[in-house]
C-alpha positions as CSV (number, residue, x, y, z in Angstrom):
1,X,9.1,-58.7,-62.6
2,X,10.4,-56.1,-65.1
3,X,6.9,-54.7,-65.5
4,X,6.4,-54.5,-62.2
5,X,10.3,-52.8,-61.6
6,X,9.2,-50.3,-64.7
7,X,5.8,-49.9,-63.2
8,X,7.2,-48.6,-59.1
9,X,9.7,-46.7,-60.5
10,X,6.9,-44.8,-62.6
11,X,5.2,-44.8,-59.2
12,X,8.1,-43.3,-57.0
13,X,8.3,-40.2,-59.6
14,X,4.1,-40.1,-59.5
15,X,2.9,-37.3,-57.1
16,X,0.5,-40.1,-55.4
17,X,4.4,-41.2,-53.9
18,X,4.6,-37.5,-52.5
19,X,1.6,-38.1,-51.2
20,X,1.8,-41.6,-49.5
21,X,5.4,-41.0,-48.5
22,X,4.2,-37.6,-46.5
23,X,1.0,-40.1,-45.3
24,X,3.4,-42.4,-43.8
25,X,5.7,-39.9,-42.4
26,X,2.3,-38.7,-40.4
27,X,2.1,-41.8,-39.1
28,X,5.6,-42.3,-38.3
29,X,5.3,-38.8,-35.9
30,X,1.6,-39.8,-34.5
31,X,3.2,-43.7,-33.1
32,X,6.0,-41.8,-32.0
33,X,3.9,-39.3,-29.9
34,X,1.9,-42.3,-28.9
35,X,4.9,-44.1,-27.2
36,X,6.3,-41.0,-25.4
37,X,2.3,-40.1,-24.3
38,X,2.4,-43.7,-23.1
39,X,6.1,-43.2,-21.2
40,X,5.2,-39.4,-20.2
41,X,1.5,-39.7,-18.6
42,X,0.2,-41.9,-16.0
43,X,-2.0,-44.8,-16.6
44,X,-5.0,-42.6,-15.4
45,X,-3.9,-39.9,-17.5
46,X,-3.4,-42.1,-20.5
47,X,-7.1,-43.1,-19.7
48,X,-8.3,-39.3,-19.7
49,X,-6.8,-38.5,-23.3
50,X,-8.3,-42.2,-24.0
51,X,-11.9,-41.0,-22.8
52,X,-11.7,-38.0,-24.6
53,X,-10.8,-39.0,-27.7
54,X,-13.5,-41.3,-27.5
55,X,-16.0,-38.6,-26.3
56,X,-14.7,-36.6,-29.8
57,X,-15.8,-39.8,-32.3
58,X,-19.1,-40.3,-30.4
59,X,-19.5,-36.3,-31.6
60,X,-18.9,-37.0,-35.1
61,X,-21.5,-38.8,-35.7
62,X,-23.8,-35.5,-34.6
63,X,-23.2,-34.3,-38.3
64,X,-25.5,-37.3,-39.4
65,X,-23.3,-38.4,-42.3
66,X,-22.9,-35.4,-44.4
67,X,-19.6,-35.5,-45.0
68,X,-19.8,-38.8,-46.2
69,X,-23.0,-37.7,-48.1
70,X,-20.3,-35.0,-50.0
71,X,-17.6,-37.6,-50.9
72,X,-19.9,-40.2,-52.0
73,X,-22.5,-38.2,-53.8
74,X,-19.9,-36.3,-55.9
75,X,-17.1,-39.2,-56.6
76,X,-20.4,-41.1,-58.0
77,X,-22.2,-38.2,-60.2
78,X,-21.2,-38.7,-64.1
79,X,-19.0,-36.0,-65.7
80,X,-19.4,-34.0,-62.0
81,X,-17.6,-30.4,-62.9
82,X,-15.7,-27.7,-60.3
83,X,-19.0,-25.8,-59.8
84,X,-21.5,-28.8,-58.8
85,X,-18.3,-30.0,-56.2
86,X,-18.6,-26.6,-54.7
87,X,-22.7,-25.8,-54.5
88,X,-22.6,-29.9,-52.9
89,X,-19.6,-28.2,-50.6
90,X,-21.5,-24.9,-49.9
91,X,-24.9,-26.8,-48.9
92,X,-22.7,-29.4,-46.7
93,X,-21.2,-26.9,-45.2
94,X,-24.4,-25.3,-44.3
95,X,-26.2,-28.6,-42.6
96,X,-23.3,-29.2,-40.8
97,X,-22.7,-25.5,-38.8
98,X,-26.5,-26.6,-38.3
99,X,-25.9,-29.5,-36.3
100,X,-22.9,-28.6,-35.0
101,X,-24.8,-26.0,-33.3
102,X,-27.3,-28.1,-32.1
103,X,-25.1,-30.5,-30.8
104,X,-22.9,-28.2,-28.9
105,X,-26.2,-27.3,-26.8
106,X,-27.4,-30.8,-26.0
107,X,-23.6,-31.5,-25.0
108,X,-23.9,-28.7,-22.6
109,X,-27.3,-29.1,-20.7
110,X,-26.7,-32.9,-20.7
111,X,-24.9,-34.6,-18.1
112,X,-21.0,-34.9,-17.6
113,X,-19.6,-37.7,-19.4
114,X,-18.3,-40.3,-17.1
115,X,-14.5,-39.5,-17.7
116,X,-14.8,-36.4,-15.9
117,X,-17.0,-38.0,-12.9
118,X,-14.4,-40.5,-12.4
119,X,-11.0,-39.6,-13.9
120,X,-8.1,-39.2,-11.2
121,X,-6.4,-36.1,-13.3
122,X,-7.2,-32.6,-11.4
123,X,-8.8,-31.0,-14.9
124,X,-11.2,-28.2,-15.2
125,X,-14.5,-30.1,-16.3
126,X,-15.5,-26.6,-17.6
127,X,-12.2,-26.6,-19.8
128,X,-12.4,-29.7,-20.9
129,X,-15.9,-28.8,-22.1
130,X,-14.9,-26.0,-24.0
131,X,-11.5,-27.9,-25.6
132,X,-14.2,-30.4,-26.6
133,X,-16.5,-28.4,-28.3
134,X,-14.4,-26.7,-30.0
135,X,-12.0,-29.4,-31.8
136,X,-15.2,-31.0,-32.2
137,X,-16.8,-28.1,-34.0
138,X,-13.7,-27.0,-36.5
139,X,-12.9,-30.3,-37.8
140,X,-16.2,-31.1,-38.9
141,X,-15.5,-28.1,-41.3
142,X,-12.4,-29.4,-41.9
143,X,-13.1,-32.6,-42.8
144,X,-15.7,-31.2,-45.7
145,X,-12.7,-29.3,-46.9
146,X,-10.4,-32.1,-46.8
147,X,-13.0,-34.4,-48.8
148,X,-13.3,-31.3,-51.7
149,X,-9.2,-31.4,-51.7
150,X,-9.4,-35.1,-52.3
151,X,-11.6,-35.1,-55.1
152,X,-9.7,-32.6,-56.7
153,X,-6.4,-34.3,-56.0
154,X,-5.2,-31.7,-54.2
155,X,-3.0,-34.2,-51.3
156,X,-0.4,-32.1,-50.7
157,X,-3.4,-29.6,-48.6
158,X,-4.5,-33.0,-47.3
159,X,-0.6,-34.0,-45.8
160,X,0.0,-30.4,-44.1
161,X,-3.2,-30.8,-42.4
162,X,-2.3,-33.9,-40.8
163,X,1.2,-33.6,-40.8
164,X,0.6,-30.5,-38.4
165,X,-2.0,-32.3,-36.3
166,X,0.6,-34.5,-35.0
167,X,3.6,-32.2,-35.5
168,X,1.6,-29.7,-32.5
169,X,0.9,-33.0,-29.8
170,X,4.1,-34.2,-30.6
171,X,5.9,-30.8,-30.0
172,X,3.7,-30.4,-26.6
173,X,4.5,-34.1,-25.5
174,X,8.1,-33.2,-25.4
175,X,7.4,-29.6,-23.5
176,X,5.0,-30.7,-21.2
177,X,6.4,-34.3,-20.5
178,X,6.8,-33.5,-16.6
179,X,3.5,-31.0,-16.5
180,X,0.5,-32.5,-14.7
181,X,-1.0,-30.4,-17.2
182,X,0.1,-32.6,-20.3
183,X,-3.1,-34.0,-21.4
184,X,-5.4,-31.0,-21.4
185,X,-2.5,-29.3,-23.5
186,X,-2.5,-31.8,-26.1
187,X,-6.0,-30.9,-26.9
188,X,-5.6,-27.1,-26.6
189,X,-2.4,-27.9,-29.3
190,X,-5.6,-29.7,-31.9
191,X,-8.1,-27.0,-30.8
192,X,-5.4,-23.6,-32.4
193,X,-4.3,-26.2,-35.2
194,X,-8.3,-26.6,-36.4
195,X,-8.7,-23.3,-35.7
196,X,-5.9,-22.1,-38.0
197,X,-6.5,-24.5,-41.1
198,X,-10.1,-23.4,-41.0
199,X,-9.1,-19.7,-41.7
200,X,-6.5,-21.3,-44.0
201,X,-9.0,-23.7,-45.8
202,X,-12.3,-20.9,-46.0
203,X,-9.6,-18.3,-47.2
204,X,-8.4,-20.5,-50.5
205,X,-12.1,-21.1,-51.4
206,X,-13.4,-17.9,-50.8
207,X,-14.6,-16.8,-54.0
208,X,-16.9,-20.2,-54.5
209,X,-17.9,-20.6,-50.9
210,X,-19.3,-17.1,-50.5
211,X,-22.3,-17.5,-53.4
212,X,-26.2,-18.8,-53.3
213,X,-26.6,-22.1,-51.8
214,X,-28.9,-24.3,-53.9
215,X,-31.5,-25.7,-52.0
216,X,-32.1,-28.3,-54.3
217,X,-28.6,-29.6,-53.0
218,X,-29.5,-29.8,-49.3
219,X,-31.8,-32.2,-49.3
220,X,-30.1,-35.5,-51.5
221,X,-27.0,-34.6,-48.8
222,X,-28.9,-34.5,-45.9
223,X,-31.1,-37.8,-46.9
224,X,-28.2,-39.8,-48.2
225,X,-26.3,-38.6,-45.3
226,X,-28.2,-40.7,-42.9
227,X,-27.8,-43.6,-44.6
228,X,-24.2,-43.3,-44.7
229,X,-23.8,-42.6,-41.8
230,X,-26.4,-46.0,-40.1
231,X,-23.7,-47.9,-42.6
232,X,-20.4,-46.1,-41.2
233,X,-21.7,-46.0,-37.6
234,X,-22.5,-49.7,-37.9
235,X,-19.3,-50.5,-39.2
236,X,-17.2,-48.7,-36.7
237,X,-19.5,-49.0,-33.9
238,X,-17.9,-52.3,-33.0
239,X,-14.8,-50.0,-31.8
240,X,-16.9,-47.7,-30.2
241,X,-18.6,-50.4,-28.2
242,X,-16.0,-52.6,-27.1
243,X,-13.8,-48.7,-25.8
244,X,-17.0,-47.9,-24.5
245,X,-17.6,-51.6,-22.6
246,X,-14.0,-51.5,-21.2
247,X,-14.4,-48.1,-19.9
248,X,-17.4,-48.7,-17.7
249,X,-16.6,-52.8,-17.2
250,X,-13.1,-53.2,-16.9
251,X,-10.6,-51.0,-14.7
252,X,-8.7,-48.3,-15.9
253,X,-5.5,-50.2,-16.3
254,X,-7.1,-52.2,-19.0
255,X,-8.9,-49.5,-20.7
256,X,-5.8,-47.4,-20.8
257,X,-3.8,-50.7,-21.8
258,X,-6.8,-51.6,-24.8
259,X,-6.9,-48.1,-25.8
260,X,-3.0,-48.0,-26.2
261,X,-3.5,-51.2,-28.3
262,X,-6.2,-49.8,-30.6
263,X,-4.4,-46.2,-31.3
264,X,-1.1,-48.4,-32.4
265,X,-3.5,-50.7,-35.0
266,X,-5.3,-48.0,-35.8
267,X,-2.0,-46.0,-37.1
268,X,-1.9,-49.0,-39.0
269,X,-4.8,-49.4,-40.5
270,X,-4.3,-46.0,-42.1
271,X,-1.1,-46.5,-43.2
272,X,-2.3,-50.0,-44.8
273,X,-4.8,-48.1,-46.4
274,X,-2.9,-44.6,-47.3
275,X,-3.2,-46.2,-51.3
276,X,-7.0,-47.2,-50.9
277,X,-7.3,-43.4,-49.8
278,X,-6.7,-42.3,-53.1
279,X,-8.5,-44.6,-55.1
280,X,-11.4,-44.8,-53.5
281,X,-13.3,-41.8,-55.6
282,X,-12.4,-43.1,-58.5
283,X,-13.5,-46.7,-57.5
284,X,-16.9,-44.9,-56.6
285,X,-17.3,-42.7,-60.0
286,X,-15.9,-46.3,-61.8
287,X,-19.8,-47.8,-60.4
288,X,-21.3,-46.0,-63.2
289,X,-19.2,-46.8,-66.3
290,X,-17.7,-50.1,-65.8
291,X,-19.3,-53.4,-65.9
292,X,-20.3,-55.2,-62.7
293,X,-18.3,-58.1,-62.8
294,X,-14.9,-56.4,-64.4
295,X,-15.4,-54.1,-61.1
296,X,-16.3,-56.8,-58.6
297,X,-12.4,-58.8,-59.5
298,X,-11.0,-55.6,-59.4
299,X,-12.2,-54.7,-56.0
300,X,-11.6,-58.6,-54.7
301,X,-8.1,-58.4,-56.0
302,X,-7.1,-55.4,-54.5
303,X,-8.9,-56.5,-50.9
304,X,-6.9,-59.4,-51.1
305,X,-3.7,-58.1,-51.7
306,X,-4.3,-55.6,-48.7
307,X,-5.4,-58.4,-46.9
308,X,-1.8,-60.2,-47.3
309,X,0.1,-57.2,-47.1
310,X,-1.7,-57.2,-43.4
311,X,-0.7,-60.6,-42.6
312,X,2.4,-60.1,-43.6
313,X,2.8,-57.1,-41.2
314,X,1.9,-58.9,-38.0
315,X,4.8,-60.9,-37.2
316,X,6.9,-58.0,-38.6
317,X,4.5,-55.8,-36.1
318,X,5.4,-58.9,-32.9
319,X,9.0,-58.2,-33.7
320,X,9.2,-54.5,-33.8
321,X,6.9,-54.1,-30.4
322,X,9.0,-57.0,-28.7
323,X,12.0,-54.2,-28.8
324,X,10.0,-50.8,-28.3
325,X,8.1,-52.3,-25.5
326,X,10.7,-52.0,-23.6
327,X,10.2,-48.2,-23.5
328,X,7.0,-48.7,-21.9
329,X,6.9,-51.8,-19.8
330,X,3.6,-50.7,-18.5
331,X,1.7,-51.4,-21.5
332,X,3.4,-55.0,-21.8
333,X,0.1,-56.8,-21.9
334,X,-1.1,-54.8,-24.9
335,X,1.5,-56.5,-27.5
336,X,-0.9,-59.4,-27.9
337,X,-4.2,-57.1,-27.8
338,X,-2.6,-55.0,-31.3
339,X,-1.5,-58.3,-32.8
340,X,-5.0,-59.7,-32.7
341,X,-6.7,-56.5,-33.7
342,X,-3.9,-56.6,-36.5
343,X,-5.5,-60.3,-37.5
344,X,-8.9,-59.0,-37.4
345,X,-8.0,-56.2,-40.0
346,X,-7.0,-59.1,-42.7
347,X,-10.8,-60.2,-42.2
348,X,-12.4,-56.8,-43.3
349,X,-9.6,-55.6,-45.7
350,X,-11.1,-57.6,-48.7
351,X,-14.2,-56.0,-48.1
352,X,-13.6,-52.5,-48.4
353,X,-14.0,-51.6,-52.1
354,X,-17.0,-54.1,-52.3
355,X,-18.4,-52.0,-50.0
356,X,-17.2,-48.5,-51.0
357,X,-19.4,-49.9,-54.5
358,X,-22.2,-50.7,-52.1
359,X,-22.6,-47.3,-51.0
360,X,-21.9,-45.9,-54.4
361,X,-24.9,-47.8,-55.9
362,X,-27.1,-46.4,-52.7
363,X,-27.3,-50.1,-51.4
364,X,-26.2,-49.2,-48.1
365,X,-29.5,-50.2,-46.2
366,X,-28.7,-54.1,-45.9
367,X,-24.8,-53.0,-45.0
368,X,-26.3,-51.1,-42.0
369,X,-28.8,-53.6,-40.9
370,X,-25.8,-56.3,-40.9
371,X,-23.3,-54.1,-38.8
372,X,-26.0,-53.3,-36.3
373,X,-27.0,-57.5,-35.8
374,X,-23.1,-58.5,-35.3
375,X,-22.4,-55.4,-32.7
376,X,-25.5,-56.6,-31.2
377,X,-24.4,-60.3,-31.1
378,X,-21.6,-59.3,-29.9
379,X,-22.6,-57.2,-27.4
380,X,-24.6,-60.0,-26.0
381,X,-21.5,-62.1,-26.3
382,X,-18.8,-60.0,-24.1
383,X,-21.7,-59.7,-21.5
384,X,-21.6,-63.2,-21.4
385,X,-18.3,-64.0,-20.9
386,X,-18.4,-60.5,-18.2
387,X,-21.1,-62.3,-16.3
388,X,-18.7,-65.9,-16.1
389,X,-15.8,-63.8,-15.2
390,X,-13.8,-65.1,-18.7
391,X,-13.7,-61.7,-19.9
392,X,-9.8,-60.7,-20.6
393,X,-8.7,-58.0,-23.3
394,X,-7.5,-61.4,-25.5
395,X,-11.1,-62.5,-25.8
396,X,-11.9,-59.0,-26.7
397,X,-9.3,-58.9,-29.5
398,X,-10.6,-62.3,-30.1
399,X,-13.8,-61.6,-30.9
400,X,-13.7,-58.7,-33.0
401,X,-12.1,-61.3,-35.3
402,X,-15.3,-63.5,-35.2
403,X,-17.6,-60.5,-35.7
404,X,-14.8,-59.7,-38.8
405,X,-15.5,-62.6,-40.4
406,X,-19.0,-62.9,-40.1
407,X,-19.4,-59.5,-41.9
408,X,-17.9,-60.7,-44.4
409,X,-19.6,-63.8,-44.9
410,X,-23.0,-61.5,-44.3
411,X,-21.6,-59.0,-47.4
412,X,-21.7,-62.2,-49.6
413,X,-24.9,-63.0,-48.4
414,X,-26.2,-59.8,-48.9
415,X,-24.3,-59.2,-52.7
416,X,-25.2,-63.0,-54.0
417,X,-29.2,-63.1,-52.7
418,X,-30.6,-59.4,-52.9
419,X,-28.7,-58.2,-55.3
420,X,-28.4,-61.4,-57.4
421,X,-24.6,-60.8,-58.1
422,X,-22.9,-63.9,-58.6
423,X,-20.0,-64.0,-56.4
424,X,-18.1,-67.1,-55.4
425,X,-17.5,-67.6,-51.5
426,X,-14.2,-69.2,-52.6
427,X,-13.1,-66.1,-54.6
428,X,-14.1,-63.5,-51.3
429,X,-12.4,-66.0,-48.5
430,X,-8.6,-67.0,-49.5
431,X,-8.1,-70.3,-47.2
432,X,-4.6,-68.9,-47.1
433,X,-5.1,-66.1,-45.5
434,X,-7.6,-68.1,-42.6
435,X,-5.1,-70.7,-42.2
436,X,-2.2,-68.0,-41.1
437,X,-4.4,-66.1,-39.6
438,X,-5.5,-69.4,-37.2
439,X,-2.1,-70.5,-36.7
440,X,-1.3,-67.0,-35.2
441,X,-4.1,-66.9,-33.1
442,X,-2.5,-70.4,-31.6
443,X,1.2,-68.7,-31.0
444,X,-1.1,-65.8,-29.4
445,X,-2.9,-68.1,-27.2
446,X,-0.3,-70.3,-26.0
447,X,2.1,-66.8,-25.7
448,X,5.0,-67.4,-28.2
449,X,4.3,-64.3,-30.1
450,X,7.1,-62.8,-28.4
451,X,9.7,-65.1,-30.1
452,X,11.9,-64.1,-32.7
453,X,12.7,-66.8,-34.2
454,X,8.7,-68.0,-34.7
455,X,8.2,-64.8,-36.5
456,X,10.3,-65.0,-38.6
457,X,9.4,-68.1,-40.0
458,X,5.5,-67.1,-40.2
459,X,6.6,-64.1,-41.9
460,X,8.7,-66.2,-44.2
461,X,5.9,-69.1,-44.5
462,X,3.3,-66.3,-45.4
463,X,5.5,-64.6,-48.0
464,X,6.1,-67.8,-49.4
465,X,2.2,-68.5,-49.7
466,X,1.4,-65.6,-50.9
467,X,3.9,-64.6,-53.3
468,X,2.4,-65.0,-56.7
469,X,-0.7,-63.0,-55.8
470,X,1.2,-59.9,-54.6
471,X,3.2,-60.4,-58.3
472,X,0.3,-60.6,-60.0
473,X,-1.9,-57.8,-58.5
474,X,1.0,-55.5,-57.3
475,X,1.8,-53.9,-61.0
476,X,-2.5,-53.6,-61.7
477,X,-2.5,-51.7,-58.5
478,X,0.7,-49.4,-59.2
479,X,-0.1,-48.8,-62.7
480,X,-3.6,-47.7,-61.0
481,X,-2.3,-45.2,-59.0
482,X,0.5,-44.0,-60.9
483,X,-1.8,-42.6,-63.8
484,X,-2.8,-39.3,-63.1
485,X,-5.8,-39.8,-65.5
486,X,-6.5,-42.8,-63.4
487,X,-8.0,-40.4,-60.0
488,X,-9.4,-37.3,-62.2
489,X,-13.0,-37.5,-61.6
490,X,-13.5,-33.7,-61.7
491,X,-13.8,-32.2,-65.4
């Protein structure tokens, strides 16, 4: 306990605090613009800024993985120095203004996305086109530049950015709360704050930006850009689909209910994972100078302990929502909707850095090729359950936990038989965290999540189970990220 006391008190002085502090400070402001969007706007406008949002992540994936293809390919070069990070930047940057060009023209000839056919908010289709396009085309750019301030551990570029984001839509939630007008603003408010950290961004890395692009660098970030991108598009397609399903299945009272529930654990996803931000790179450039199966615990240990941290959170989560719901008795029915998402997040958080050293390695083929068969099995499943009229946004929640699970059984699969890395099913899946995680499924199904006093005692029981493992891998993970020398990659 002392080591670990000496260890977070060498943390809260490290500027990775700074940096998660301002992270969850971000968060703090984007749930609170959330809730007062939710009060402010209309169920059918809720489902506009829903639908476009949505239409915005369908257009990332236009810039076929590239700027995965720069993280990944420069967190795991050896010794990688200032002026290969910037000709990988300058040749990104290229290919993407490419295809953000090209996507911008098949967005406009095509046909109108079904939002605007069928929303019930008097907004110019032409505006909205425009607003689209261009948020869509200035953060692609801005992403690159965030992923070349990460690697240089520059976080304090990466907090204004997103501080500002949801500093601007919360500022025009409160000044546009009673304008019919509110929703279109909001993304006029993204489209000036992109705009502005572009100029900002291209201006501080003028002098290496503005120099020959090596072709030789184009082509390894355009090739291992697609494969990133099947993997990443497979991964998250799941959320894409089941948006996507509601949307054209479902009314719009649920989809603007589901989509409430999936920005909430969303915000929480990236707050869980603010720490795992940071040590991601290193974990990546770590693939090629540490021994497999020193890497593989260290990856398992820190999964798990995100993986409790998350079950841990969800009956603190039940308790908080029982009291802000209140605010927003409208979206009522999405309490048990986030809390089963929540759930589904302590299925995949033990899988992330196995996979982060996946892609690393290149071995991201079988990763894809997984994600694609349980997106279509479950595809095939909600359609199902739409055709027997079962369908409710509980089975949805519900089933992303299955699919969860079975990717993470597939991972093994894929880690112990192709690549003949001998992993231990018992190691990857902690019958702790299945057990909790069934016995709040069952207070979910039979409705006493709302109860106090039963949260309490879960949260409690499941501190209780898992308090030696978050003693023993809390001080590895704090001494991890309070080392400075720990995240340089870049010499």
């Amino acid at each position: 306990m002392k080591k670990i006391l000496l260890l977070l008190t060498k943390f809260l002085r490290s500027a990775i605090f700074t940096y998660v502090g301002l992270k969850y400070l971000t968060h703090g402001i984007q749930f609170a613009s959330l809730m007062l969007l939710a009060r402010y706007a209309s169920i059918p406008g809720f489902a506009l800024y829903a639908s476009i949002k949505l239409l915005l992540q369908y257009l990332s994936y236009t810039n076929l993985g590239v700027n995965y293809s720069f993280n990944n390919l420069t967190s795991s070069q050896k010794d990688v120095s200032k002026q290969r990070v910037f000709s990988n930047l300058r040749g990104s940057l290229l290919i993407n203004l490419a295809l953000v060009l090209l996507a911008t023209s098949v967005l406009l000839i095509g046909p109108l996305p079904q939002f605007v056919e069928k929303n019930d908010i008097q907004v110019s289709v032409f505006l909205v086109y425009a607003v689209v396009i261009g948020i869509f085309s200035l953060k692609q750019l801005n992403l690159l530049f965030l992923g070349l301030y990460r690697l240089l551990n520059r976080y304090g570029l990466i907090n204004l950015y997103g501080i500002s984001v949801v500093a601007i839509e919360l500022l025009i939630i409160l000044l546009f709360s009673e304008s019919e007008a509110l929703i279109i603003n909001i993304f006029i408010g993204q489209l000036a704050v992109n705009a502005v950290f572009l100029v900002f961004f291209a201006s501080l890395n003028a002098r290496s930006l503005f120099k020959k692009i090596e072709g030789s660098s184009i082509r390894p970030l355009f090739i291992n850009g697609i494969s990133l991108l099947a993997y990443n598009f497979s991964f998250y397609f799941l959320m894409l689909m089941v948006r996507s399903f509601i949307e054209n299945k479902l009314d719009q009272a649920q989809f603007a209910i589901f989509n409430f529930a999936f920005f909430v654990n969303e915000g929480i996803f990236l707050a869980l994972n603010a720490v795992f931000f940071v040590l991601l790179p290193k974990v990546l450039n770590m693939s090629n100078q540490t021994d497999t199966v020193v890497l593989f615990n260290k990856a398992i240990s820190r999964g798990k302990l995100l993986s409790f941290f998350t079950i841990v959170l969800v009956p603190v989560t039940a308790i908080l929502l029982k009291v802000l719901i209140g605010f927003i008795p409208e979206y009522e029915d999405a309490v048990a909707v986030i809390l089963l998402l929540l759930l589904a997040q302590a299925f995949i958080s033990n899988n992330f850095l196995l996979s982060s050293y996946l892609l690393a390695k290149r071995k991201e083929t079988p990763l894809s090729v997984l994600g694609f068969s349980l997106v279509l099995l479950w595809f095939l499943l909600l359609s199902y359950l739409l055709r027997t009229e079962l369908i409710t946004l509980e089975i949805v929640g519900l089933s992303n936990i299955l699919i969860y699970f079975l990717y993470n059984l597939g991972t093994v699969f894929i880690l112990k038989k192709k690549y003949k890395i001998n992993i231990q099913i018992a190691s990857f899946f902690d019958l702790r965290i299945i057990s909790m995680a069934l016995l709040y499924i069952a207070l979910v199904y039979f409705g006493y999540y709302p109860s106090i006093l039963l949260n309490i005692a879960f949260l409690a029981l499941a501190t209780l189970f898992f308090r030696k493992e978050l003693t023993q891998n809390l001080a590895p993970l704090l001494q991890s990220i309070s080392d400075k020398k720990n995240l340089d990659i870049i010499k």
